[in-house]
N, C-alpha and C positions, 0 to 999 in steps of 0.2 A: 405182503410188503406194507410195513408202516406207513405215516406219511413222511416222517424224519427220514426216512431211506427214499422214500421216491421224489424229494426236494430237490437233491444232486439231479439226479435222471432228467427230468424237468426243466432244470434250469440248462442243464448240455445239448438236451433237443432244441430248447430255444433261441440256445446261442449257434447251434448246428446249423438250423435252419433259417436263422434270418443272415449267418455267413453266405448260405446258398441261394437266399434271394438277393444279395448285395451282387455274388457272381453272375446269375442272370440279366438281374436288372441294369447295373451300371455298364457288366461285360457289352453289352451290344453297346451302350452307348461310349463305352471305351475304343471299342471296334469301327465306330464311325468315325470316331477322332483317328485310329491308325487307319484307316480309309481315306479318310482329308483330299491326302497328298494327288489322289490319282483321278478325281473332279473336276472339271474346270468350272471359271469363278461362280458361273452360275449353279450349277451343280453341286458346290460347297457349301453355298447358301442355303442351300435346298434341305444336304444333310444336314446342317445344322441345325434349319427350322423342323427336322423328324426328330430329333431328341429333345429339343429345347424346353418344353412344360415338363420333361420327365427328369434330366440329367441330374437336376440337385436335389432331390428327393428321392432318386436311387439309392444316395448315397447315406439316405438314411437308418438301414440297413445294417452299412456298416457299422453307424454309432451304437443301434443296439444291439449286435454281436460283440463287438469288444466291452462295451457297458457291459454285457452280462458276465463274461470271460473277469472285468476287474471286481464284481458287487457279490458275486455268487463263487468265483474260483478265486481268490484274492493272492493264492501261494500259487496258481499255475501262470496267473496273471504276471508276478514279475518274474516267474522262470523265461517267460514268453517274451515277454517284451526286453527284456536284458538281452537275449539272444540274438532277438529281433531289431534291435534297438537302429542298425544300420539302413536295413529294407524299410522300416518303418517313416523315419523321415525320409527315403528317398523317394517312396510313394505318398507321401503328406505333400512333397516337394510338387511332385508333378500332379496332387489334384489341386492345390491351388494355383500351380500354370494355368492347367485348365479352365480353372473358372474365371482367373482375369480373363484369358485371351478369349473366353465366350463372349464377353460385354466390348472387350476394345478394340475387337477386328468389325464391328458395327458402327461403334461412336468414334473412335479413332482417325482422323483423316486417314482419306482413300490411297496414298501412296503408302500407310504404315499398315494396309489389310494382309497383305501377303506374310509380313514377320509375323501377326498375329494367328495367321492361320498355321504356319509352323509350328508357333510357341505350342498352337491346341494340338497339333499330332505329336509336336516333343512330349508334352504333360502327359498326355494318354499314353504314350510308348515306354517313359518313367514307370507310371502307376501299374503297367501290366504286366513289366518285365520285374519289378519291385515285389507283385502280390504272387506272382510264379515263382518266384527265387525263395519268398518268406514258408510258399506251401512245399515248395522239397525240402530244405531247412526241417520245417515240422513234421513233414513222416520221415524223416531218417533221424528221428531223437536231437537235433543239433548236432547232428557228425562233423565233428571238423577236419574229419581226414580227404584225403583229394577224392574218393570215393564220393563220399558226403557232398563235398564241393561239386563234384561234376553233374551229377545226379540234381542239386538244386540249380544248376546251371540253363540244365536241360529242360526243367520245367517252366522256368526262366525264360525259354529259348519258345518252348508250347503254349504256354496260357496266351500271348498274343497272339497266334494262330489261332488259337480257338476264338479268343473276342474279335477276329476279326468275320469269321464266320457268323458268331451273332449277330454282328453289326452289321454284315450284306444281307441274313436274312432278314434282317428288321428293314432293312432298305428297298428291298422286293416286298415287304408288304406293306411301307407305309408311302411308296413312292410309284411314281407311274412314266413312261414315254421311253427314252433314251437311259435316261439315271437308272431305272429300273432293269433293264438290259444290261446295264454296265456292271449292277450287282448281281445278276443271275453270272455274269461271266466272274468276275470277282470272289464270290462263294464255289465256284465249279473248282478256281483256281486253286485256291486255300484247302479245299475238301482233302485231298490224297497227301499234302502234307501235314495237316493236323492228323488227319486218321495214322498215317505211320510213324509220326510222335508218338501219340496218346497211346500205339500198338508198344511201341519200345520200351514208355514207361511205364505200362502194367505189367509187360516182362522184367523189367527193374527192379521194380517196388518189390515184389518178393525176397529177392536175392538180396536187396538193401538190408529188410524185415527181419530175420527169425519169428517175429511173430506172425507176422500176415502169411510169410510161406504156412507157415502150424493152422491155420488159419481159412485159406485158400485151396490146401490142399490134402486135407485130410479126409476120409472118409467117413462117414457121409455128406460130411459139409461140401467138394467138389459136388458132385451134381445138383443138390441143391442153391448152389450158385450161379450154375451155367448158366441159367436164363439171361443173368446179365451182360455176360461176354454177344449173347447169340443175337439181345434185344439191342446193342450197339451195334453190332455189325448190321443187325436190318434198317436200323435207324439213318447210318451210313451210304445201305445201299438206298434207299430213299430218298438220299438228297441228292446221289449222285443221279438217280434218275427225273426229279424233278428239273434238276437245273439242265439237263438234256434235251429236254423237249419246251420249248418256248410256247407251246400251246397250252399247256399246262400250265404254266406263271400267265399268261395272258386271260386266260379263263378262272381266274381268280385263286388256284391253289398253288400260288408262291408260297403263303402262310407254312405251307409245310416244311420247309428248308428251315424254317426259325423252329418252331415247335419239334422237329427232327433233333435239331443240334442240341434246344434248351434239355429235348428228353438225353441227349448221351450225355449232359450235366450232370444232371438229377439222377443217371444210375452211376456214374462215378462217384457222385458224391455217397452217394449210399454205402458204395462196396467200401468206402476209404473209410465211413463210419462204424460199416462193421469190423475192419478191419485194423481201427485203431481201439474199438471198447474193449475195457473198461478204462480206458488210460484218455487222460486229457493232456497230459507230455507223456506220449510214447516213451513206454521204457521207466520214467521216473516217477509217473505221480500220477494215480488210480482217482477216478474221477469224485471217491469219497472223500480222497485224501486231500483233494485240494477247494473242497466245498467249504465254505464259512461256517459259522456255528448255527444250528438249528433255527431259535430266536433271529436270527438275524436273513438266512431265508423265509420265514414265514413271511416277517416286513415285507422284503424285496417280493414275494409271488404275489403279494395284496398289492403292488404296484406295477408288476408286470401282467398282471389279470387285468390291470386297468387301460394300460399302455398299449398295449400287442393290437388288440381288436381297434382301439383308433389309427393306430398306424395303418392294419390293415383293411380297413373301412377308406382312409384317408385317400389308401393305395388306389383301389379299385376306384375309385372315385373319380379320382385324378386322370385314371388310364380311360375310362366312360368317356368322360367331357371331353376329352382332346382326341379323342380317335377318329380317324380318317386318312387320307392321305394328305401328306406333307407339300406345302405350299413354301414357295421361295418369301425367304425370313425377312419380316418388315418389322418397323420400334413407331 
């Protein structure tokens, strides 16, 4: 392989991979915001101050996924965003709810905390049902037929479920007493209907596909993949049995319930990666096809060789210093 051919490659893992750290990282703190609702005041506070050093630099992720998707794929870029064009602001929409209603449910006089704490589980509930609807949308090629539609409906319907699972199990380890207990029960809650979502729409996604079925079930590639199906379901029963035993989160492996869920992420996303190569828009445009001109990724990798490692230097950094558990939010 050249280096002109392995430029594309490169630049789709990169963008692959920091969409996947945007999904982990923001998802929980998307997850605590649709969480909000079911805390009382103090308990709110509480969640809020477990995300607060993280939330706005999660979202840094996203900037350089779609950055790479515009500087490196520049013809999948406006197939994508043309399509997307609606989910796009609707989730623009709700993350800066979000971020006002972080600062002005604190500085805000105390009879305007309550609309503000709304506005943060409105904003978060926006962003999740916005970034679920944009990801069925993009594995069924932009189908516009009611198929298409119901299908991105669905997912639509799942990805809040699943952030809300991150965001209890981020709450079990960054939090302790009552609050704590609340999100062992809140994760146990959400468990069995994320899993029978996520179960419906990997039975979907084929039938949606021609290609992923060709793909998923052909021989020898089926058993070669099974480990995935088999590593989710153990992952599953893991969490279902952590949050069952309260001596187990008490004795310090709550942790597991988040790192369970983050792992059935990270093999989802995998399988949807293999299952969409070599295409960056399923169906219409081969990930060569929509790479910029040679010259012009070399620039852009001499500047994401630069970028990448301090973001994630930045990352780690950030997660170091502020770790522990979460104290009720003070300015």
């Amino acid at each position: 392989m050249t280096f002109a051919e392995f430029l594309p490659l490169f630049f789709m893992a990169i963008m692959g991979l920091a969409l996947l750290a945007y999904v982990v990282l923001d998802g929980y703190d998307l997850g605590v915001g649709l969480l909000l609702p079911l805390g009382n005041d103090a308990q709110k506070d509480t969640m809020i101050a477990s995300i607060g050093p993280f939330w706005d630099a999660n979202e840094t992720w996203l900037v350089l996924g779609i950055g790479v998707l515009l500087v490196a794929f520049p013809k999948a870029h406006g197939v994508v965003l043309q399509a997307l064009y609606l989910p796009v602001a609707v989730m623009l929409i709700g993350l800066i709810l979000r971020g006002v209603a972080f600062d002005f449910r604190v500085k805000a006089p105390l009879r305007y905390k309550p609309f503000w704490n709304r506005a943060f589980f409105g904003g978060s509930l926006l962003a999740s049902a916005a970034q679920g609807w944009m990801l069925g949308s993009y594995i069924t090629g932009f189908d516009q037929s009611a198929l298409g539609w119901a299908f991105s409906l669905c997912i639509a319907l799942t990805l809040p479920a699943a952030y809300v699972m991150l965001g209890a199990g981020w709450l079990i380890m960054k939090t302790d007493g009552a609050l704590r207990d609340h999100a062992v029960t809140w994760a146990r809650r959400a468990l069995w209907p994320m899993a029978g979502t996520l179960f419906a729409i990997s039975l979907a996604t084929p039938l949606i596909s021609d290609q992923v079925w060709d793909k998923w079930f052909s021989v020898p590639e089926l058993f070669m993949l099974l480990p995935v199906p088999l590593m989710s379901v153990l992952a599953l029963v893991a969490i279902h049995w952590v949050t069952g035993r309260a001596s187990v989160v008490q004795a310090g492996y709550g942790w597991l319930v988040f790192a369970n869920t983050v792992l059935i992420f990270v093999l989802a996303f995998f399988g949807l990666a293999y299952s969409l190569y070599p295409y960056v828009v399923i169906g219409q445009m081969t990930v060569y096809e929509a790479a910029a001109a040679t010259p012009s990724l070399v620039v852009i990798f001499a500047g994401v060789a630069l970028t990448v490692p301090v973001i994630v230097a930045y990352t780690v950094f950030m997660y170091r210093v502020f770790w522990g558990k979460a104290r009720t939010l003070s300015y």
